[in-house]
MILO-249523 format. One record per residue (C-alpha): residue number from 1; residue in three letters; z, y, x. Coordinates in steps of 0.05 Angstrom, whole numbers. Layout:
<nodes>
- miti / doti / pz / py / px
- NUM / ALA / Z / Y / X
...
</nodes>
This chain:
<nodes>
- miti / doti / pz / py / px
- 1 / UNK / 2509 / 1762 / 4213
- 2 / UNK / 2450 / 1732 / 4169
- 3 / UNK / 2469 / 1712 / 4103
- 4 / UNK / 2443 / 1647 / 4085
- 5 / UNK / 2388 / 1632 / 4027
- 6 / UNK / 2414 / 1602 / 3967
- 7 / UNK / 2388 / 1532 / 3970
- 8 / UNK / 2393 / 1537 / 3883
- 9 / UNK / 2378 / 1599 / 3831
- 10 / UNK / 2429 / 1643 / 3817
- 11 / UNK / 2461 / 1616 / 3753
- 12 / UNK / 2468 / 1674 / 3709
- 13 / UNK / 2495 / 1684 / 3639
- 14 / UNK / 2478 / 1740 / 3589
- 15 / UNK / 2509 / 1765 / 3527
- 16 / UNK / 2459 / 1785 / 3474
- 17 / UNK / 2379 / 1777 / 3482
- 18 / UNK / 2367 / 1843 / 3495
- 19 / UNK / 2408 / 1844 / 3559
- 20 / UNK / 2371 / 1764 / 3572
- 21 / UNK / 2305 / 1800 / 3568
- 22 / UNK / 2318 / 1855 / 3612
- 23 / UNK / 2348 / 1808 / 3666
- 24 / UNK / 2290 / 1769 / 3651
- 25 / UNK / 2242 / 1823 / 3672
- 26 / UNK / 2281 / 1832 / 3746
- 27 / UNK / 2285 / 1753 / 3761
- 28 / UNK / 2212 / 1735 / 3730
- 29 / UNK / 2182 / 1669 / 3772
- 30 / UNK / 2261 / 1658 / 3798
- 31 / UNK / 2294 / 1638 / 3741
- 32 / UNK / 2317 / 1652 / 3670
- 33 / UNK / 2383 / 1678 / 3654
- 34 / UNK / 2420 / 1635 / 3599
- 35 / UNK / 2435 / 1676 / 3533
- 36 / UNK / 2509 / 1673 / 3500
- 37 / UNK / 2495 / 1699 / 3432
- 38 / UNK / 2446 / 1661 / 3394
- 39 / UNK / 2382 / 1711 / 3366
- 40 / UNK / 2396 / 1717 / 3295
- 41 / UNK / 2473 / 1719 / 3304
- 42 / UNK / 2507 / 1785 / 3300
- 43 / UNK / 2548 / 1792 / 3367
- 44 / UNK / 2598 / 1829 / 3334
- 45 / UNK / 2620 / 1773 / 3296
- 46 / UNK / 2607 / 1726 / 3355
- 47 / UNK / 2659 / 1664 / 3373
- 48 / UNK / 2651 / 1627 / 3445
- 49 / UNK / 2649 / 1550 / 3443
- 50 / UNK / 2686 / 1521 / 3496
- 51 / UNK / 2624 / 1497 / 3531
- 52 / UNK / 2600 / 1575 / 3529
- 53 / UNK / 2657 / 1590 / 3562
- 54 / UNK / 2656 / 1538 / 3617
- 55 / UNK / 2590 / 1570 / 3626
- 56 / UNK / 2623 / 1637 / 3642
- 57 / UNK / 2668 / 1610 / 3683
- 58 / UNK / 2621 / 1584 / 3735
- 59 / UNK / 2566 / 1640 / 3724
- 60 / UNK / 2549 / 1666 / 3791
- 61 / UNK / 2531 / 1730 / 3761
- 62 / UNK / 2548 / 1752 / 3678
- 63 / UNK / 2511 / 1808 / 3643
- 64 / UNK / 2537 / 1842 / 3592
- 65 / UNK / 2522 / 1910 / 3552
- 66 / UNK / 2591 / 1939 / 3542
- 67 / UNK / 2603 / 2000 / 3505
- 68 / UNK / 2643 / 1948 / 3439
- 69 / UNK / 2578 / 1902 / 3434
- 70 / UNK / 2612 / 1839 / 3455
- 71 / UNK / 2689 / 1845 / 3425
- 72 / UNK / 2705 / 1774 / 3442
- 73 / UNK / 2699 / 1792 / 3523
- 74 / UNK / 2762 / 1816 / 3518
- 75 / UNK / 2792 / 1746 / 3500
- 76 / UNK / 2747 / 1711 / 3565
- 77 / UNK / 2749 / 1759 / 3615
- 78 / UNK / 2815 / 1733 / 3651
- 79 / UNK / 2790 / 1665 / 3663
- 80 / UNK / 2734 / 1689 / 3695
- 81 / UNK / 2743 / 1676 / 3782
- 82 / UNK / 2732 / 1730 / 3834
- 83 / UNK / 2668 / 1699 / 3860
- 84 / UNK / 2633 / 1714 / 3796
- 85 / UNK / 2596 / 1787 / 3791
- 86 / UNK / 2612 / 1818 / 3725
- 87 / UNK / 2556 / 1879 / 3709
- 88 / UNK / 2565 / 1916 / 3643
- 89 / UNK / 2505 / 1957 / 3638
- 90 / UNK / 2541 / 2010 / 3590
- 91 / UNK / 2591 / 2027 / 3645
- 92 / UNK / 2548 / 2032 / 3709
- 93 / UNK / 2554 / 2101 / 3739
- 94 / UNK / 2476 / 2111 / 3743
- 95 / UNK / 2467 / 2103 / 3660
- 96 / UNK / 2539 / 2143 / 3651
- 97 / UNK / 2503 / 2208 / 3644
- 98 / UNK / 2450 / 2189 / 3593
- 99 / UNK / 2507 / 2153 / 3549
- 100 / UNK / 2506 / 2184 / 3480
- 101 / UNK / 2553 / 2181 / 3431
- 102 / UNK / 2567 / 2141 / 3373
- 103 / UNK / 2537 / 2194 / 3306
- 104 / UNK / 2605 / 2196 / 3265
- 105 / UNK / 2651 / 2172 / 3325
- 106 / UNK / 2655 / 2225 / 3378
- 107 / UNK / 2703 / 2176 / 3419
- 108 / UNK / 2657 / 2124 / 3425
- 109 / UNK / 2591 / 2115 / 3460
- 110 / UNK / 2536 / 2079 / 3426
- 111 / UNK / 2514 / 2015 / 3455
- 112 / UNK / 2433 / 2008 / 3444
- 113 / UNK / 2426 / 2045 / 3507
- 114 / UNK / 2356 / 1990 / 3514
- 115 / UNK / 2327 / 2032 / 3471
- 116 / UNK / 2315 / 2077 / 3522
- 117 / UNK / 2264 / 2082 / 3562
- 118 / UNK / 2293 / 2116 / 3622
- 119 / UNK / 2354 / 2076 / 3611
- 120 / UNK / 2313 / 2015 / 3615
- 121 / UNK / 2283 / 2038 / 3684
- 122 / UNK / 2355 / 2052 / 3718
- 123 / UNK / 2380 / 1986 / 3696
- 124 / UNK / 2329 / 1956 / 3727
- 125 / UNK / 2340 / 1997 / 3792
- 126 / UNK / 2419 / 1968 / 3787
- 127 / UNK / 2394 / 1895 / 3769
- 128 / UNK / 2339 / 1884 / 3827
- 129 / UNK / 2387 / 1910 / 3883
- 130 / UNK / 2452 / 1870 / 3853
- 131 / UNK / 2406 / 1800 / 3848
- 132 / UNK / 2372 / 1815 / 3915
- 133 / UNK / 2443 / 1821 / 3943
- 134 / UNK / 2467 / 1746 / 3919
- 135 / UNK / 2397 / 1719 / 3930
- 136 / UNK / 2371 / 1750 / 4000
- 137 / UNK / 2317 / 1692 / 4001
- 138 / UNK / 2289 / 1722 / 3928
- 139 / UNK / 2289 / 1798 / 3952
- 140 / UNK / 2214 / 1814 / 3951
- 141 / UNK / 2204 / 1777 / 3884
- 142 / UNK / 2266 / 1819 / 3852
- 143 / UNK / 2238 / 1883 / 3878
- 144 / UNK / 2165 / 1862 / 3859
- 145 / UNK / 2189 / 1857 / 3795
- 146 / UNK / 2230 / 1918 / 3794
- 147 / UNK / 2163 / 1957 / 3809
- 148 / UNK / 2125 / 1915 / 3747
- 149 / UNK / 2183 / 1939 / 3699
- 150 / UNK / 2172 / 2004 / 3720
- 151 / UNK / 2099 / 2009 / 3717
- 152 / UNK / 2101 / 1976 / 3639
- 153 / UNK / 2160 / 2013 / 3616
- 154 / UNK / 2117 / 2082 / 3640
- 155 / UNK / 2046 / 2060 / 3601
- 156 / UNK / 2091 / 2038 / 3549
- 157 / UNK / 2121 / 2110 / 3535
- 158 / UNK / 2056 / 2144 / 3543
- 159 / UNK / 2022 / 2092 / 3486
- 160 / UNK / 2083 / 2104 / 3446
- 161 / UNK / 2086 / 2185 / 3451
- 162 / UNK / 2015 / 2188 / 3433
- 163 / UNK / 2027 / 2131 / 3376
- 164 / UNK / 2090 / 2165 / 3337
- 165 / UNK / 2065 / 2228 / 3343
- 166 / UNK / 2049 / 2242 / 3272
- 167 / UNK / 2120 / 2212 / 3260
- 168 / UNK / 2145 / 2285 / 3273
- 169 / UNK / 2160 / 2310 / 3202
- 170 / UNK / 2189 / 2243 / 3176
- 171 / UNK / 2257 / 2229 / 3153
- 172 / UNK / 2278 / 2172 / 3178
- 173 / UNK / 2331 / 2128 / 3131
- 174 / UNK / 2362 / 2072 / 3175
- 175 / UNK / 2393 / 2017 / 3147
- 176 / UNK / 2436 / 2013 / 3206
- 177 / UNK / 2445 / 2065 / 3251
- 178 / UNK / 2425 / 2037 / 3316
- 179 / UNK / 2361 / 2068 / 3335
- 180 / UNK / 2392 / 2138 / 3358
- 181 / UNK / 2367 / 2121 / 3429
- 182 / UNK / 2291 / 2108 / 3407
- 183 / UNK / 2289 / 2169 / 3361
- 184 / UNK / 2313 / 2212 / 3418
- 185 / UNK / 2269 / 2183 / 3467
- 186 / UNK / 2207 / 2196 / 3429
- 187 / UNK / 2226 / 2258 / 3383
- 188 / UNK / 2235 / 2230 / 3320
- 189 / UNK / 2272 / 2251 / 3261
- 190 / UNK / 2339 / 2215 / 3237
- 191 / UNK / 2365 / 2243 / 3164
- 192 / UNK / 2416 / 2188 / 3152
- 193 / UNK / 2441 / 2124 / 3157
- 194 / UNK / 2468 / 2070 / 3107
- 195 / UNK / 2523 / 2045 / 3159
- 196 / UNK / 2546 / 2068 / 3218
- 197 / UNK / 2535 / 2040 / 3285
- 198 / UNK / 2599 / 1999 / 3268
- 199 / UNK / 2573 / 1975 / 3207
- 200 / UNK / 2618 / 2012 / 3166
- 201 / UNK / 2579 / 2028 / 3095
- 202 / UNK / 2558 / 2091 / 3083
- 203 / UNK / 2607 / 2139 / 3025
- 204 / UNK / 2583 / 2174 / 2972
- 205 / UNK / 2570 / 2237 / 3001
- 206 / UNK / 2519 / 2206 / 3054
- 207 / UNK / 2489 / 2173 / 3007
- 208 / UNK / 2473 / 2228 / 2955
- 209 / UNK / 2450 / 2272 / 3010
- 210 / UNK / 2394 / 2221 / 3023
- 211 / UNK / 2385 / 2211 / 2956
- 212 / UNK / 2368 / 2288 / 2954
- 213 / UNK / 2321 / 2292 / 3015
- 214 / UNK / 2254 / 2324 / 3001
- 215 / UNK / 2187 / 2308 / 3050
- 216 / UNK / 2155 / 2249 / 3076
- 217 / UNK / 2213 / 2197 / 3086
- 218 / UNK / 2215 / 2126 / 3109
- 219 / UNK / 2264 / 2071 / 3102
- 220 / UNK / 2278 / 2035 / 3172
- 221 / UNK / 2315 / 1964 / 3164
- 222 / UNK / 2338 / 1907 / 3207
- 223 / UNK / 2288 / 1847 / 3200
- 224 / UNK / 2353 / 1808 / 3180
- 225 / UNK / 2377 / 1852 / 3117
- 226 / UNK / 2359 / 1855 / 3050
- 227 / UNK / 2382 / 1919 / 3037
- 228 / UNK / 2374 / 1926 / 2959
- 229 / UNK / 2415 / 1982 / 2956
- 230 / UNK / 2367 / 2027 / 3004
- 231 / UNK / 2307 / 2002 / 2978
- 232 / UNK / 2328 / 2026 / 2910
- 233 / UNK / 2360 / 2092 / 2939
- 234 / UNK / 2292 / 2110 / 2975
- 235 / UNK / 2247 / 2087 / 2914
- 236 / UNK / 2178 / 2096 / 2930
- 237 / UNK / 2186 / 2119 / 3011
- 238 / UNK / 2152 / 2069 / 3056
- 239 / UNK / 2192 / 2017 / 3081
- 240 / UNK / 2190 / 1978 / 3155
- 241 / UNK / 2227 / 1924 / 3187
- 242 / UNK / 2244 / 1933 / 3256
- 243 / UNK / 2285 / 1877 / 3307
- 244 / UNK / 2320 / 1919 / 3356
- 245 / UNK / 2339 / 1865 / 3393
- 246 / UNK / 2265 / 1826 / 3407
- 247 / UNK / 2295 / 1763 / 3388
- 248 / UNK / 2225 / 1744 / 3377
- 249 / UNK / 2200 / 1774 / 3457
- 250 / UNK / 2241 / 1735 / 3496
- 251 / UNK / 2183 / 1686 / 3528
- 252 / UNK / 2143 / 1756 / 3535
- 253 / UNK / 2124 / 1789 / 3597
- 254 / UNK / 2152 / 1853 / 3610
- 255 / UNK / 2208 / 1840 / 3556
- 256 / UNK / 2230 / 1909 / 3564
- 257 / UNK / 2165 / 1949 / 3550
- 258 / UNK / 2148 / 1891 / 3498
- 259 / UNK / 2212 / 1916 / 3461
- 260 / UNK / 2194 / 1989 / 3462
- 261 / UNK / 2117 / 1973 / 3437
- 262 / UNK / 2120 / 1928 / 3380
- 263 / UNK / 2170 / 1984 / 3350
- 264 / UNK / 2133 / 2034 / 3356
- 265 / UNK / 2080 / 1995 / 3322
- 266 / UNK / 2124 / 1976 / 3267
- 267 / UNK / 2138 / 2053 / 3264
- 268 / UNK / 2073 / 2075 / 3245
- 269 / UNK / 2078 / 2042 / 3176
- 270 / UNK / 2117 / 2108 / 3167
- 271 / UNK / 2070 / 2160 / 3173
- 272 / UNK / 2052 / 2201 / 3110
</nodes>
């Protein structure tokens, strides 16, 4: 039996921007997935308005990352009805494998699996099929768009290879340690963290051990933090801001690859 066109766009919801963008990318020219979390607002610390969570509640289709990024899920997720799709991208079977886990936490994974580039590719594989599926009248436009993700997320890592590649003997200092996907994608070197992927501050220990590190080095903090303590710990290492979750990319084509290039190009301010 047929299934019928929808005569409206799916309505979806997403969590965080990063997980808005990559939707974004799959349902380009269809329409644009509402985002939960405000840019700016750390999603760990994140409280639903009632109006959010009417929003949820008659989602055809919620997107979230998983993995601990959205805590207050927990509190929402039994109000949501059957007819709604619920993906978590950290949990689908196809990304399971390249899951890595959280650097002082061996029992948990850590979340900033966008980070990756391959990553990036199979959640688009996942997202095309599972939107084509609701929206049968949208299909070719889904997997058009699955192939243009594809395509820009491939150019992207060969620009970026090339473009960190004298990155290589650089000590990277994060400011928060939520990069651990990037650095493995494209080779590059962590030596410490001030907090943890939890935000848990650094001890004593960590911190003298970076304070001891000898070589090129480079401070890498959030575009939101101050940081005066790592800027003072580093002293004259080179310093860049980075926005790992593109607040600022969301109207961009290509979200996903967009992400990927302008850190890499806020990378280079690194090299020796």
């Amino acid at each position: 039996m047929a299934v019928p066109a929808l005569a409206e766009p799916l309505n979806i919801v997403t969590s965080i921007t990063p997980v808005q963008g990559i939707v974004a990318d799959i349902s380009a020219g269809l329409q644009m997935p509402e985002l939960l979390v405000p840019p700016g607002v750390d999603p760990h610390d994140f409280t639903l308005r009632p109006s959010q969570i009417r929003a949820l509640q008659t989602a055809d289709i919620i997107v979230l990352m998983g993995n601990g990024m959205e805590p207050w899920w927990d509190g929402v997720a039994d109000q949501i009805g059957a007819d709604t799709d619920v993906i978590v991208l950290g949990r689908l079977p196809l990304i399971g494998r390249r899951l890595l886990r959280m650097r002082g936490a061996q029992n948990a994974f850590d979340p900033h699996i966008w980070l990756d580039p391959d990553i990036l590719q199979g959640l688009g594989l996942v997202l095309a099929d599972v939107l084509a599926e609701r929206d049968p009248a949208g299909r070719a436009r889904y997997l058009a768009n699955r192939a243009q993700m594809r395509s820009a997320l491939a150019a992207a890592r060969t620009e970026i290879d090339a473009q960190l590649a004298p990155l290589a003997p650089v000590q990277l200092v994060m400011g928060h340690d939520s990069m651990q996907y990037f650095e493995t994608a494209f080779g590059l070197q962590f030596a410490g963290a001030l907090s943890d992927g939890f935000g848990q501050d650094a001890g004593a220990q960590s911190l003298g051990a970076i304070a001891a590190m000898r070589g090129p080095a480079c401070l890498v903090i959030d575009v939101n933090e101050a940081n005066a303590q790592g800027l003072a710990l580093m002293g004259d290492a080179p310093v860049v801001r980075l926005d790992p979750l593109g607040a600022n990319l969301l109207e961009s084509d290509n979200f996903s690859a967009s992400l990927l290039r302008n850190l890499a190009a806020e990378l280079r301010g690194c090299a020796p």
